[in-house]
N, C-alpha and C positions, 0 to 999 in steps of 0.2 A: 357348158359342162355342169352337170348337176353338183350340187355339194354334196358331200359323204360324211358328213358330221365330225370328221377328225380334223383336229386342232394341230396342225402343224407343228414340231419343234423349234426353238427359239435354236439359234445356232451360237456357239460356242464366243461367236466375238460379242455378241445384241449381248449374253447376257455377262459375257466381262466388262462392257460398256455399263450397264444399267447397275454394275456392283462396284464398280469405282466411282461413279457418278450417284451414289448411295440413292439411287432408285431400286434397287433391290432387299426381298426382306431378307437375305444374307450380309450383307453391306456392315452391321454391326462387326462382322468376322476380322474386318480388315483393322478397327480399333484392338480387336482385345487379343487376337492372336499372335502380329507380330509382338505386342510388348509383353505376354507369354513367354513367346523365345527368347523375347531380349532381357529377360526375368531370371530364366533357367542357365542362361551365359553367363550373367557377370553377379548372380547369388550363388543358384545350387551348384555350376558344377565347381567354384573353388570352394564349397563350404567340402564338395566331395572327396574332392582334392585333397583338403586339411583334413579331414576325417582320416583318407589313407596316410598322409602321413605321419599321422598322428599314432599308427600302428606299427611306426618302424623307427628303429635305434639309428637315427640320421644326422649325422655332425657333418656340416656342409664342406668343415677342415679337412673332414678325413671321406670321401665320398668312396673310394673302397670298401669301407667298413659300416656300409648301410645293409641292414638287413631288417624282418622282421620280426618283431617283441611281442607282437598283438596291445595286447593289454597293459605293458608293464608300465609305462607311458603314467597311463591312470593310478595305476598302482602310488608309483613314484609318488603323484602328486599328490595325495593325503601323508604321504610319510615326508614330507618337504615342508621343515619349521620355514623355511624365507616364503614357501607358500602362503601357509597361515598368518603369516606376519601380514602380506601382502593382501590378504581376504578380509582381514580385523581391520586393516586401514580404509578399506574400500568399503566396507561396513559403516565405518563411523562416519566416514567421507560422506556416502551417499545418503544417511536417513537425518543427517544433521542439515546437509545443504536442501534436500529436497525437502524438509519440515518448513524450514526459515521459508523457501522461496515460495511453498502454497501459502503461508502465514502472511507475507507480506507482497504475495501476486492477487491476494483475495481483499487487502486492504487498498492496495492502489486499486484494483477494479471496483470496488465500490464506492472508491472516491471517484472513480471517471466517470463513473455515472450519473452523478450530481454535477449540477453547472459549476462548471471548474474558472477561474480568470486564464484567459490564454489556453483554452482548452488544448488547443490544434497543437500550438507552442511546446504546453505537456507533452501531448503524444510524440512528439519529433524527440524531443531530449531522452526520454523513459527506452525509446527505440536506439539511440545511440551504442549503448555497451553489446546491446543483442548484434548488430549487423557488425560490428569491428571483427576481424580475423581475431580466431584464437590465440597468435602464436604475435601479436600484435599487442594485446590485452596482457600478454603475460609479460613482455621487453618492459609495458609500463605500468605495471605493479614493482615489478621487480626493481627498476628505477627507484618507484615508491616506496619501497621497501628499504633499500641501501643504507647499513648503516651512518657513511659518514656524508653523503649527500644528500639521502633520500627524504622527500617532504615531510613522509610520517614524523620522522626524529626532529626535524626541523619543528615542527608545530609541538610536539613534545617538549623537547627543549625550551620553547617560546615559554609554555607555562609551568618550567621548572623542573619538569620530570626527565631522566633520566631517557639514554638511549635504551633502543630497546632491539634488538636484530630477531626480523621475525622469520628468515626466511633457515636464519642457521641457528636458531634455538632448538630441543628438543621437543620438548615442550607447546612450538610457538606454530612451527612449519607447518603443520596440518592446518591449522587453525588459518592461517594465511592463506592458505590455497583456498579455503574452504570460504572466505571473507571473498574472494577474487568471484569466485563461482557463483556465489547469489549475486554480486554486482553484476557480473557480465548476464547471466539467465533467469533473475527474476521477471524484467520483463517480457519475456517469452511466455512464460505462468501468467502472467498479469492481462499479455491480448490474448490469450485461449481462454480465462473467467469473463474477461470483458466481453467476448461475443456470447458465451453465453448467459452472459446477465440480461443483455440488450433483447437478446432471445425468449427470455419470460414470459410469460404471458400474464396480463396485468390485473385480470378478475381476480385471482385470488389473493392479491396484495389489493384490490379495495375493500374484499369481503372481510381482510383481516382489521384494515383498519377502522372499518365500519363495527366492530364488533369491539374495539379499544385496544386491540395488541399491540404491546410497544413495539421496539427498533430489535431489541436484544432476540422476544421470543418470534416477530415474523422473520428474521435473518434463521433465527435454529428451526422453526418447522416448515417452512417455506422455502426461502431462498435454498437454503444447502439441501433439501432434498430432492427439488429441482434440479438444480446444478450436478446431482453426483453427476449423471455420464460424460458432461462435461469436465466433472473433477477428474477422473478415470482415466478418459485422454491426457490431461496434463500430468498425469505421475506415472504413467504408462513411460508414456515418450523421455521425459526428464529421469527416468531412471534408468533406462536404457541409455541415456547419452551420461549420468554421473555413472554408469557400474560400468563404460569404457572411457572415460576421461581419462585423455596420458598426453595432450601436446602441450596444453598450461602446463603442467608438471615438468615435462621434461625443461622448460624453457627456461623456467621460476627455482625449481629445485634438482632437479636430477636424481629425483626420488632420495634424497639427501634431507636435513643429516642423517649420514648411517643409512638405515634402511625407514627413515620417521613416516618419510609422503613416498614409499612406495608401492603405489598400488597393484592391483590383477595387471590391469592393462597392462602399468610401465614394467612388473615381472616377467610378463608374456614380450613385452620388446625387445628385453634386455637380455630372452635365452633367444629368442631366436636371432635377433641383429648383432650381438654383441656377443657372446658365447656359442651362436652359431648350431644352438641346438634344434633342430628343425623340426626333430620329432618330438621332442620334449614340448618345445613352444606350441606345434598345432595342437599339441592334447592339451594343451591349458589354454586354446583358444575354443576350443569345443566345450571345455568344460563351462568356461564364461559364455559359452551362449547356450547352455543347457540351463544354467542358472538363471538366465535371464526371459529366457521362455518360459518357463515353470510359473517363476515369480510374478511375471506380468501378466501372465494366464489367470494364478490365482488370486491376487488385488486388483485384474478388473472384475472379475466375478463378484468378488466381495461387496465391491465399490459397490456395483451395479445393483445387488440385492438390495444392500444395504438403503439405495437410493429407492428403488419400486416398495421399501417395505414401508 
């Protein structure tokens, strides 16, 4: 029988063989689309979810008495002093810990860079705080903390100085969480500069030194403008995990004393779990993630310019 120039069709099984067996140039589809779907289930549609109910007067007590407010939700929450209470601590929380931990995630990385004794040793120890459960980290500060047990007062004590309670001071509480937080997540900052230090490319660190540039000015025109998009990522991420930090807290203080260490997060727990405001709490969950989109949007931008400039 003569041929007649037409190419036969592949039949429906040859070619779901050759696309599971990623012989096919569709085969790509089966990576990115299920985890698409599996994207849009467990982010957008409960972010959707909080959005509506973020639109309605819903006290979980009284579930007859759910209706919608649209907007009042928002409203509310600019006229709400324990808001702002809660926004100013989360403010000083986040730009104080995340200062400290690029300051001293950029020192130990530059020290890892250099032949360290025990290098490996290093790295294992510097890793310890980052992988310990959060809610683990906080039973032993808090320990730490204790005034008539706790080892701080003890070593206090040893050289004379007075007890000091840091967890139920005014004054003290933030500042204690905030000590806890760069122990447990500096090294997290410290292996995200360390890969990208290791990452450099080394021509222009000979051209500098070929030329007499000290330590001080090839780390300022070199290294850090190198590094920004590296920097970028680590305050990106670290800010997003200090602007919803609430399990330390809840564990360490109880957003106590008073209202000292309560943050966004632990004010958004404490309407919706504890006061059972569900429409109140989703709109100050929306709201903390508007703030934090915005924010991470415009410091990487900046970073990033800042870095190519």
């Amino acid at each position: 029988m003569r041929n007649s120039g037409i190419i036969p069709k592949k039949s429906w099984r040859s070619r779901f063989v050759r696309t599971i067996t990623l012989e096919s140039k569709n085969s790509w589809k089966l990576a990115v689309y299920p985890g698409i779907i599996l994207l849009f289930i467990i982010t957008i549609v409960p972010t959707l979810y909080a959005l509506f109910l973020s639109l309605q007067s819903y006290n979980l007590a009284k579930p007859n008495e759910r209706h919608f407010n649209f907007f009042l939700n928002y409203v509310n929450i600019f006229l709400d002093r324990r808001f702002w209470n809660g926004f100013a601590k989360t403010a000083t929380f986040t730009v104080v810990s995340l200062c400290a931990e690029l300051i001293l995630g950029m020192l130990l990385a530059l020290s890892l860079t250099k032949s360290v004794l025990l290098k490996s040793f290093v790295h294992i120890c510097i890793l310890i705080p980052m992988i310990t459960t959060p809610v683990v980290v906080g039973l032993v500060w808090k320990m730490f903390y204790d005034v008539q047990f706790g080892m701080l007062n003890y070593l206090l004590g040893f050289f004379g100085i007075g007890s000091i309670d840091m967890v139920g001071n005014n004054k003290l509480a933030l500042l204690s969480l905030i000590i806890i937080d760069i122990w447990e997540w500096t090294p997290y900052v410290t292996l995200i500069l360390l890969a990208g230090l290791q990452s450099l490319p080394i021509e222009p660190y000979e051209s500098a030194i070929v030329d007499g540039a000290g330590s001080l000015a090839i780390f300022r025109w070199i290294t850090l403008p190198l590094l920004m998009p590296v920097l970028s990522v680590a305050v990106i991420f670290r800010f997003m995990d200090l602007f919803k930090w609430m399990d330390t807290i809840y564990v360490v203080t109880f957003g106590g004393p008073g209202f000292e260490t309560e943050t966004l997060s632990y004010y958004t727990y404490a309407n919706t779990f504890k006061f059972l405001e569900i429409g109140y709490g989703s709109a100050l969950c929306i709201f903390m993630l508007i703030v934090i989109l915005v924010i991470c949007n415009n410091v990487g931008k900046k970073i990033l310019m800042k870095g190519r400039g």
